[in-house]
N, C-alpha and C positions, 0 to 999 in steps of 0.2 A: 690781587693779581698785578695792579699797574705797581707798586712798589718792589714785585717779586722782578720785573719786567726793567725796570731802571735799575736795579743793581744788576743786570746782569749785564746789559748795555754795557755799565759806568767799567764793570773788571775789564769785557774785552776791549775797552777803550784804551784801557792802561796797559793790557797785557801786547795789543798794538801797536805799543808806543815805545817797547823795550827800547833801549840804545844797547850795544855792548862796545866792549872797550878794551884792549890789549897794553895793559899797564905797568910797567917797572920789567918787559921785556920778558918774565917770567910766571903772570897771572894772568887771567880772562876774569872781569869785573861783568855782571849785569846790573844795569839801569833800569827805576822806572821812570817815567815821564809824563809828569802830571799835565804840560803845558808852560809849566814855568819855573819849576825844581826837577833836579835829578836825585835822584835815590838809590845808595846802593841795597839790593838784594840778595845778591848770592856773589861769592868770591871761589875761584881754584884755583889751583897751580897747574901750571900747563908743562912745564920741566925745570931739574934742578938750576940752581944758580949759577950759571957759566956763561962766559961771552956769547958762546952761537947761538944760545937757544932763541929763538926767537917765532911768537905767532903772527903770521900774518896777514889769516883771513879769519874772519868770524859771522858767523851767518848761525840767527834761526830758521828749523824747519819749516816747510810751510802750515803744518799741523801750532807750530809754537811749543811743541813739546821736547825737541831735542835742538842742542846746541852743536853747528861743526865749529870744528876749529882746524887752522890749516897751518901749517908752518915748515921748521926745523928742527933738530936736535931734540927730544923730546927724551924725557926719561924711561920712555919703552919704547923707543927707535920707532912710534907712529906718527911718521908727518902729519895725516889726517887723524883727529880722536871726534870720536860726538859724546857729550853728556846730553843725560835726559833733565829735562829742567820741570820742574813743578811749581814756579813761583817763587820758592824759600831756598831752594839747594839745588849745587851742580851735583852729576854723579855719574863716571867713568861709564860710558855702556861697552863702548868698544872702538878701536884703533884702526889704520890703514897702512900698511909701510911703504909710500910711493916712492923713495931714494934713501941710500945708503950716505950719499955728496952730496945732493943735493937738496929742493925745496920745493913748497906748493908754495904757490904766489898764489895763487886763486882758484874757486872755485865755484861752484853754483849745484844748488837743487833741482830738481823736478820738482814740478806742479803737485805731485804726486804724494814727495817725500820718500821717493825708493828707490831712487839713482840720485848720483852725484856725480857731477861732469867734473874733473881735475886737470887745472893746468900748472905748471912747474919747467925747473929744468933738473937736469943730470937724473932723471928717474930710470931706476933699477933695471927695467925690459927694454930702454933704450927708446920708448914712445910718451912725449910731454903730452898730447892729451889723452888721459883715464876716465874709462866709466865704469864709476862701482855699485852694489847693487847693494843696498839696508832694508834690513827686514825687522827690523826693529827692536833687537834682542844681540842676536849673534855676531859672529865676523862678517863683516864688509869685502863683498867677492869682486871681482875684477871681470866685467863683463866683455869688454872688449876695450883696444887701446890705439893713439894714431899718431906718426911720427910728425913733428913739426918741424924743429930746427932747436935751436940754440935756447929758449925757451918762450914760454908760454906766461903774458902780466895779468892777462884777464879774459875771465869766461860768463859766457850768459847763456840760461836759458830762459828759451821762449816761452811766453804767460802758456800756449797752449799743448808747450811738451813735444813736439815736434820737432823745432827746431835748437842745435845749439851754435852761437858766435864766440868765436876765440879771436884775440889779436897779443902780436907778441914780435920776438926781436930775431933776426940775423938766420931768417926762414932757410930751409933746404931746397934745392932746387921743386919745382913745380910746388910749391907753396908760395900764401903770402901774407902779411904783416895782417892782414885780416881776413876768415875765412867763418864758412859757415857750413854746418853738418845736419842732414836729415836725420831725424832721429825715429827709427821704424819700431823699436821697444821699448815698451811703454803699458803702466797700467790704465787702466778703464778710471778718470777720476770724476766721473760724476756720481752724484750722492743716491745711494739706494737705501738708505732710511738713518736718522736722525734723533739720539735722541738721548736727553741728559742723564736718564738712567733706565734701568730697567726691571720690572718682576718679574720673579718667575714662582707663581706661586702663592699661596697665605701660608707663614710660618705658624701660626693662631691655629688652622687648621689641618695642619700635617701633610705627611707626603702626598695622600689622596689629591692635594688642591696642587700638586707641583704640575707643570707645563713641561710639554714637549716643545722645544724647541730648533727649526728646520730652516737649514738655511739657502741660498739661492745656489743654483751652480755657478763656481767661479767664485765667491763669497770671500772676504776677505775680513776677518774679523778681530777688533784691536778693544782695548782696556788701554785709558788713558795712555793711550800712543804708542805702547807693545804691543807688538804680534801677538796672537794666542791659537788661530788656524789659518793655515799657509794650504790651499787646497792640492796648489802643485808642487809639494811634498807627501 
């Protein structure tokens, strides 16, 4: 047990410590970080080779299983894309198209990992801060949206999902260089059970020994970081 108990430590310690990195203007690079070496593990391309492409934000979830990335010009016209990350490999899960002209300059997660605050300029609906909604699989829906001005360099959310800070340049009237948004939607993210795997059943003694399985109302249920039941669906 204490050996089962320090390797598990020693991974999230690494897994912790990712760095990520926007390199050669057209790839997202993940690092690990032993403490005193960087290591690549996983390489993508984030869009073809042409002057504008460019990333330029990159955030793990707070699960640590999917990657955002934010930017421009991207080879499927999505400013925002997320891959799911497992350790060894990126892998395209799904896109966001916040401007056609313009760009995300920044962004931030939820506590949660089911929204995404977006800040940018020249965006599509004509509103620099976006809030989209990931369910862990599908398309990234646009929850609601809020005019700023001229653009948006950087967005925070609150450790407890409530609140989000933006600040940014050359505001619209009744705005200002720095503001801050109540945030009234939102998941439930404290933990209602935990745990590294699960049985259902003895394979050894056939269906007789399988388990019914019931889950809470409201229940949200994920395999290594995908949705699998969405109750309010």
């Amino acid at each position: 047990m204490k050996k089962q108990r320090l390797l598990i430590l020693i991974m999230l310690f690494i897994i912790r410590n990712n760095f990520l990195n926007a390199t050669d203007e057209y790839f997202i690079d993940i690092f690990s970080f032993d403490g005193s070496t960087l290591t690549q593990v996983a390489s993508t391309q984030y869009a073809p080779a042409f002057t504008l492409s460019l990333p330029s934000a990159v955030k793990f979830s707070p699960s640590g299983n999917f990657v955002a990335v934010g930017g421009r010009t991207t080879s499927d016209s999505n400013e925002l894309q997320i891959y799911s990350y497992y350790g060894g490999s990126l892998s395209l899960v799904t896109g966001y198209d916040y401007s056609t002209t313009g760009s995300i300059h920044d962004f931030s997660w939820d506590p949660s990992g089911n929204y995404i605050a977006i800040g940018g300029n020249s965006p599509t609906n004509g509103n620099e801060l976006q809030f989209i909604k990931f369910d862990g699989s599908s398309a990234l829906s646009l929850v609601t949206s809020q005019n700023f001005g001229a653009e948006i360099n950087g967005v925070a959310w609150s450790p407890d999902g409530k609140s989000v800070a933006i600040g940014g340049r050359t505001f619209d009237s009744g705005h200002n260089h720095t503001e801050i948004y109540s945030v009234t939607y939102r998941f439930d993210t404290s933990t209602q059970a935990l745990s590294n795997g699960l049985i259902f059943g003895n394979t050894a003694l056939g269906a007789d020994s399988d388990l019914d399985v019931f889950l809470l109302a409201g229940a949200y249920v994920q395999l290594n970081g995908l949705l699998n039941y969405d109750p309010s669906t």
